[in-house]
C-alpha positions in Angstrom: 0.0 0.0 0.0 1.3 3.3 -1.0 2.4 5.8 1.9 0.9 9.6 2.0 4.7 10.1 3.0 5.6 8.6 -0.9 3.3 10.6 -2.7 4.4 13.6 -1.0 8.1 13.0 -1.7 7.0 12.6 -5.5 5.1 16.2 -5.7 8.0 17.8 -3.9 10.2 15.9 -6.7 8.2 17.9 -9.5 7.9 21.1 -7.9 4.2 21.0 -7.1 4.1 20.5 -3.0 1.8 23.2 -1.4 1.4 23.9 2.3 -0.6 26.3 3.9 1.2 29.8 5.2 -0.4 31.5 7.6 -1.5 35.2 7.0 -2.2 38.0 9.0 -3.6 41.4 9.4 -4.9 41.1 5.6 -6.1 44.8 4.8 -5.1 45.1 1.2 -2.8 46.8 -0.2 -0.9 44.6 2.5 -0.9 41.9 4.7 1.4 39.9 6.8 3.4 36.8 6.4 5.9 35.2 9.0 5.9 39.0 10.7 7.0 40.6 7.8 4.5 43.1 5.4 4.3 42.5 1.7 2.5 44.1 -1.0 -0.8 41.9 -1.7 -0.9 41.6 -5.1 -2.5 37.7 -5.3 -6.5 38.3 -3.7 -9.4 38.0 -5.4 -10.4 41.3 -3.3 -10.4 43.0 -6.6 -12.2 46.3 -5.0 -11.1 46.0 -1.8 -14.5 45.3 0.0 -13.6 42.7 2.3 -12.3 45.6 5.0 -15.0 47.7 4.1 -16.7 49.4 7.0 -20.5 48.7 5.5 -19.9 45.4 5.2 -18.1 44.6 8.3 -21.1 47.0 10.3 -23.7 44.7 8.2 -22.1 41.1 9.2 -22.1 42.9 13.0 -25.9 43.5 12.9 -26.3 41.2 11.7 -24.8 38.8 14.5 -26.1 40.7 17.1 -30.1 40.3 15.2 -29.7 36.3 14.3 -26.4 35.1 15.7 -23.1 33.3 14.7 -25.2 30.6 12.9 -28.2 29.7 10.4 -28.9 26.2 12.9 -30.2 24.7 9.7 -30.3 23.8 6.2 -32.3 26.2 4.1 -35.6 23.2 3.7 -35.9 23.0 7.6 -35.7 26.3 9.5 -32.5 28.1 8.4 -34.0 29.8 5.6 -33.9 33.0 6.8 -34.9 36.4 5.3 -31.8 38.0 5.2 -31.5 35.2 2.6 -34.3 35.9 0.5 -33.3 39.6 0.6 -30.1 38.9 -0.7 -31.6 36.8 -3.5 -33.6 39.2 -5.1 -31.4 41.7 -5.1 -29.4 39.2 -6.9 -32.2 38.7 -9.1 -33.1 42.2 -9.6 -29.3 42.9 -10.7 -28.9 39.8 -13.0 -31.9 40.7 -14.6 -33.9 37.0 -14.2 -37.2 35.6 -12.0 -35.8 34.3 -8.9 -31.8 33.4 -7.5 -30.9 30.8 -4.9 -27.6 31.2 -3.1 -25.1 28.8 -1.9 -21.9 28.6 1.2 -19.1 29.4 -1.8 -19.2 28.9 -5.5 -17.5 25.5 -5.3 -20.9 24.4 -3.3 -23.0 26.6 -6.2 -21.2 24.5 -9.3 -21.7 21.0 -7.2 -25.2 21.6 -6.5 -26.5 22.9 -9.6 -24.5 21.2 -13.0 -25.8 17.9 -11.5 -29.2 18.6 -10.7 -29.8 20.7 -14.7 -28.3 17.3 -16.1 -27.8 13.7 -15.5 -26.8 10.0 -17.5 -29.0 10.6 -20.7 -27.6 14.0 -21.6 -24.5 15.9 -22.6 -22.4 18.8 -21.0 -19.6 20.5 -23.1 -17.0 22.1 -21.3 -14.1 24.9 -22.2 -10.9 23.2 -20.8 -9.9 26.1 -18.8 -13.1 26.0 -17.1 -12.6 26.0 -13.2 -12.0 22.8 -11.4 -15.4 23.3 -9.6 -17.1 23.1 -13.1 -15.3 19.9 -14.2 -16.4 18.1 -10.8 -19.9 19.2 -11.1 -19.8 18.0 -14.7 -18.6 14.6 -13.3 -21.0 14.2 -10.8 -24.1 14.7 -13.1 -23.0 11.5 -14.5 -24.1 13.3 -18.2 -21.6 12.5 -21.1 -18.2 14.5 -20.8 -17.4 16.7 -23.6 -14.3 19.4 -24.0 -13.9 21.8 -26.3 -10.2 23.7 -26.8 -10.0 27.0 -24.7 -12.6 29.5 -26.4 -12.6 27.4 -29.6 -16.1 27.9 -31.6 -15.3 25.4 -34.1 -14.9 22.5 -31.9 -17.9 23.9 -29.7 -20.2 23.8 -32.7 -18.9 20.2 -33.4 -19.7 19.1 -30.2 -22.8 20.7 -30.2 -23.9 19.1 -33.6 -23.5 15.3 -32.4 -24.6 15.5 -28.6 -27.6 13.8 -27.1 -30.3 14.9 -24.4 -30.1 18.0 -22.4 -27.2 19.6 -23.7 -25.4 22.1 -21.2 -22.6 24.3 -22.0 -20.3 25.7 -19.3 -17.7 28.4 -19.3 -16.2 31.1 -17.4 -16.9 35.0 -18.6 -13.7 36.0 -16.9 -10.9 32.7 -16.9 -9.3 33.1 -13.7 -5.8 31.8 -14.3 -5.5 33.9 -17.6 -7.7 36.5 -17.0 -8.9 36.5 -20.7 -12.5 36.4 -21.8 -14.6 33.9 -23.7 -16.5 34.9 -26.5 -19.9 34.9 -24.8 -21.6 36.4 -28.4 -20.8 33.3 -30.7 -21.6 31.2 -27.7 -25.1 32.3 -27.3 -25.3 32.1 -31.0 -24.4 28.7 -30.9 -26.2 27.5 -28.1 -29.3 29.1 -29.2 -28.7 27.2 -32.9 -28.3 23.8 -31.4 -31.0 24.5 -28.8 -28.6 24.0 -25.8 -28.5 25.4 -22.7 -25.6 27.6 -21.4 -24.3 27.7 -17.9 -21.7 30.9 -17.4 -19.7 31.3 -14.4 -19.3 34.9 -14.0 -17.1 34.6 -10.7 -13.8 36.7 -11.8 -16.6 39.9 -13.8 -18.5 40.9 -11.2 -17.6 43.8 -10.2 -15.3 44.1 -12.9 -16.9 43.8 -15.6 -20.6 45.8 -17.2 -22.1 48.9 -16.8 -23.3 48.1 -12.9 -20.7 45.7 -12.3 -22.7 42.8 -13.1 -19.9 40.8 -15.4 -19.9 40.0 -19.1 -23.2 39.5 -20.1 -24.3 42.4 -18.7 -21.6 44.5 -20.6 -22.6 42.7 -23.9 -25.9 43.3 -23.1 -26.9 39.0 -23.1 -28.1 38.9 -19.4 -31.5 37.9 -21.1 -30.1 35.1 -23.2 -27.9 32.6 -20.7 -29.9 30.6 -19.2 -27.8 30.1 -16.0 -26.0 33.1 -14.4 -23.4 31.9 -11.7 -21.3 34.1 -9.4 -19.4 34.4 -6.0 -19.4 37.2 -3.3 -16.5 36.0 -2.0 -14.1 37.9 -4.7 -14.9 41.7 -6.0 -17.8 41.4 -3.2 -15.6 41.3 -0.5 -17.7 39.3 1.4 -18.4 34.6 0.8 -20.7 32.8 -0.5 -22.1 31.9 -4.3 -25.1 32.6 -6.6 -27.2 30.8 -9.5 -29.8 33.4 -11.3 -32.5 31.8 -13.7 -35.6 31.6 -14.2 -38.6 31.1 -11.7 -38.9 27.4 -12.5 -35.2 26.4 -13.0 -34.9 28.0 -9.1 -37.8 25.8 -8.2 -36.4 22.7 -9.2 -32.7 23.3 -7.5 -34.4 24.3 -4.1 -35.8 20.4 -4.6 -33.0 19.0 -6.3 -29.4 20.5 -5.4 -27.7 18.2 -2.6 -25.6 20.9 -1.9 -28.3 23.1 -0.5 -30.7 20.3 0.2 -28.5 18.8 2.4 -25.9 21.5 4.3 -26.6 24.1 7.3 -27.4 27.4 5.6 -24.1 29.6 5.6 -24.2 32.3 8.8 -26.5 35.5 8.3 -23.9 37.6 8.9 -22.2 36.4 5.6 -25.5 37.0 3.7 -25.8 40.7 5.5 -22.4 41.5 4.3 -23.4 40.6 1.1 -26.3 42.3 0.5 -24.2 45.2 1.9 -21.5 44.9 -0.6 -24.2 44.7 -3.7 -25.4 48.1 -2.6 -22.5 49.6 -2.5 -21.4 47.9 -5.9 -23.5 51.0 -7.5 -22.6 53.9 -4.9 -20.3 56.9 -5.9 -17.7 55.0 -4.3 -18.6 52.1 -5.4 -18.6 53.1 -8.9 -15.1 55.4 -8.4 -13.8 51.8 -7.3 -14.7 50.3 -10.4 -13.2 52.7 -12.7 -10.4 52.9 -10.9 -9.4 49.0 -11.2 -10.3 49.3 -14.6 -7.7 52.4 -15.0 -5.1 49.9 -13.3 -5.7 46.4 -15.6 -5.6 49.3 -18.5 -2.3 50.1 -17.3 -0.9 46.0 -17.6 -3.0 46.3 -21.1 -5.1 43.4 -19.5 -8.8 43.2 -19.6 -9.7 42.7 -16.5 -7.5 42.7 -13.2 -5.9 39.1 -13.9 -1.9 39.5 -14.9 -0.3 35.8 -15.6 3.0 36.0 -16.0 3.9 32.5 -17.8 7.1 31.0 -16.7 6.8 27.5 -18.1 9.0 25.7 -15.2 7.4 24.4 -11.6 10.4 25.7 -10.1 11.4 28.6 -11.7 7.8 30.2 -11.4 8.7 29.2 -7.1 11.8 31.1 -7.8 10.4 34.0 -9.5 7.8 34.2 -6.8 10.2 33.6 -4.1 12.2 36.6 -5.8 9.2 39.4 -5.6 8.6 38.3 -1.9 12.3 39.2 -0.9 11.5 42.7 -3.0 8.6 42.8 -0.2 5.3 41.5 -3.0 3.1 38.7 -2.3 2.4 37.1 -5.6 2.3 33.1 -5.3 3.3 30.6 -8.1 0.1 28.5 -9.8 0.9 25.3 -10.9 -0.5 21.9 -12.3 -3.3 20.7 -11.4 -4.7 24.2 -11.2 -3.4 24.9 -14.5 -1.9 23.0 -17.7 1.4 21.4 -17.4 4.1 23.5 -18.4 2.3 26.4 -18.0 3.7 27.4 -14.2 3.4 31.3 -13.8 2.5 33.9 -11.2 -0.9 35.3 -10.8 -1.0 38.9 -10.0 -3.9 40.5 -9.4 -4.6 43.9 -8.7 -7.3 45.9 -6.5 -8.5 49.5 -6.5 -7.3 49.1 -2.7 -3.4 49.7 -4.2 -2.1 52.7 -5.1 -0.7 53.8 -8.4 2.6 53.2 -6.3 2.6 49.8 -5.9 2.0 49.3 -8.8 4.7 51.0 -10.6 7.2 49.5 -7.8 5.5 45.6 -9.0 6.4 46.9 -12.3 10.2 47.5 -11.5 10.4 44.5 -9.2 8.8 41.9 -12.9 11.5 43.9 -15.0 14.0 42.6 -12.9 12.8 38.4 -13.0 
């Protein structure tokens, strides 16, 4: 029998052992490792909510009215109406009939893929698509198809010889690349094969559209996917994930997705915070927030506020990473599984919580890699 002790040694071998560090004080533009203050430039804070005084006075009410916990799963007692407010606000923004909301998006992708599709039909997948989405896709037991990052061609093969349901799932915003997918032929497509389309819009909101709702709202499609997914745990600051649809599709998950059926609703203060941070999405500041994260990705020529650098090399991407963290900059290496062998790089990503500072001094500190 093979020892966890062997299979360690072997991913130290290759260069992919991880271990946790543990952080501290994290109010970006910093936060603290081993004692020591570096430049945060690897959260997924991307408007620097999660310190935000509304949202942290929200989650404190909203302890104070309903405590630390939920006590239940949503089908019992724990559906409480903080929830509900929070889900048709979601609703309201994303433009559809009703939103159900989940403990993270990982939770959101395993409930949902499975319970839209099952063993007589077909999901098609980009192959960047988020591990969360490729275990959801799994699960359903439905036949496995992958189509080559943001290739139409292949999609529309795909799509010409599949069988039952047919669900197509991508990412608006790819979070290892930062890239997006071409949401306009995909709707076109979908809509010309009569297939469903699932978009993850975890790495857009509050990057991307005119009120921060993501990519369809900026391309004006809101109306024509038929399954909106999101997070509040990234631009919003706050935790937790989101399916939008319509009234019916909503109906059926409440019945049907394990991941809500069966698990404690998530704290109410989680779901205040929330709610909190979607208001302000659309305040002055808010909005000041928005454009100025957009003036920054400009600035790295980058549509939105993902920067890979590719290194190629497990351990030169730890090297390079190691390198910026003695110049005083958090920015961790990502390697395989999370993305494709040989592609090892570092992941910066920037927040309208840094100044135009550190982000001229990250610019001097990648010259010098």
């Amino acid at each position: 029998m093979r020892k966890p002790e062997d299979e360690l040694t072997d991913l130290e071998q290759r260069g992919l052992l991880r271990g946790l560090r543990s952080i501290s004080n994290p109010n970006l533009p910093t936060v603290e490792l081993q004692g020591r203050k570096l430049i945060n430039f690897s959260s997924n804070d991307y408007l620097g909510f999660a310190q935000h005084p509304t949202l942290i006075e929200a989650a404190t009410k909203a302890l104070q009215d309903y405590g630390a916990g939920s006590t239940a799963s949503r089908l019992i007692c724990g559906s409480l109406d903080i929830f509900h407010q929070l889900e048709e606000k979601i609703a309201t923004l994303k433009k559809t009939e009703a939103a159900l909301t989940f403990a993270n998006g990982f939770t959101t992708a395993m409930g949902i893929i499975p319970a839209i599709i099952g063993k007589s039909d077909t999901v098609i997948l980009d192959k960047l698509a988020h591990a969360c989405l490729i275990d959801a896709a799994k699960l359903s037991g439905a036949t496995l198809r992958i189509f080559p990052h943001n290739d139409l061609n292949k999609l529309e093969k795909l799509l010409t010889s599949s069988s039952g349901r047919t669900l197509i799932v991508t990412e608006s915003v790819f979070s290892m690349d930062g890239d997006l997918c071409p949401l306009s032929e995909i709707v076109k497509l979908k809509e010309k094969n009569g297939a469903l389309l699932f978009l993850d819009e975890a790495h857009a909101i509050g990057v991307l559209g005119q009120t921060g709702q993501g990519l369809a709202e900026k391309l004006n499609l809101q109306d024509q996917i038929d399954f909106q997914m999101g997070t509040l745990g990234k631009s919003l600051g706050s935790a937790g994930g989101y399916l939008a649809a319509s009234r019916p599709w909503i109906d059926l998950f409440i019945n049907k997705a394990r991941s809500l059926v069966y698990s404690t609703a998530p704290p109410p203060s989680q779901a205040a915070a929330s709610l909190a941070a979607l208001n302000l999405l659309n305040s002055p500041e808010g909005i000041e927030r928005r454009s100025r994260l957009k003036t920054y990705s400009d600035s790295f020529a980058s549509p939105t506020p993902i920067i890979p650098k590719i290194i190629g090399e497990n351990r030169s991407a730890l090297a390079a990473s190691d390198s910026l963290h003695k110049s005083g900059f958090l920015v961790p290496a990502i390697r395989y599984p999370t993305i494709p062998r040989g592609t090892a790089r570092l992941r910066i990503t920037l927040s309208a919580a840094h100044s135009t500072e550190n982000l001229n001094d990250l610019k001097e500190a990648l010259a010098l890699l």
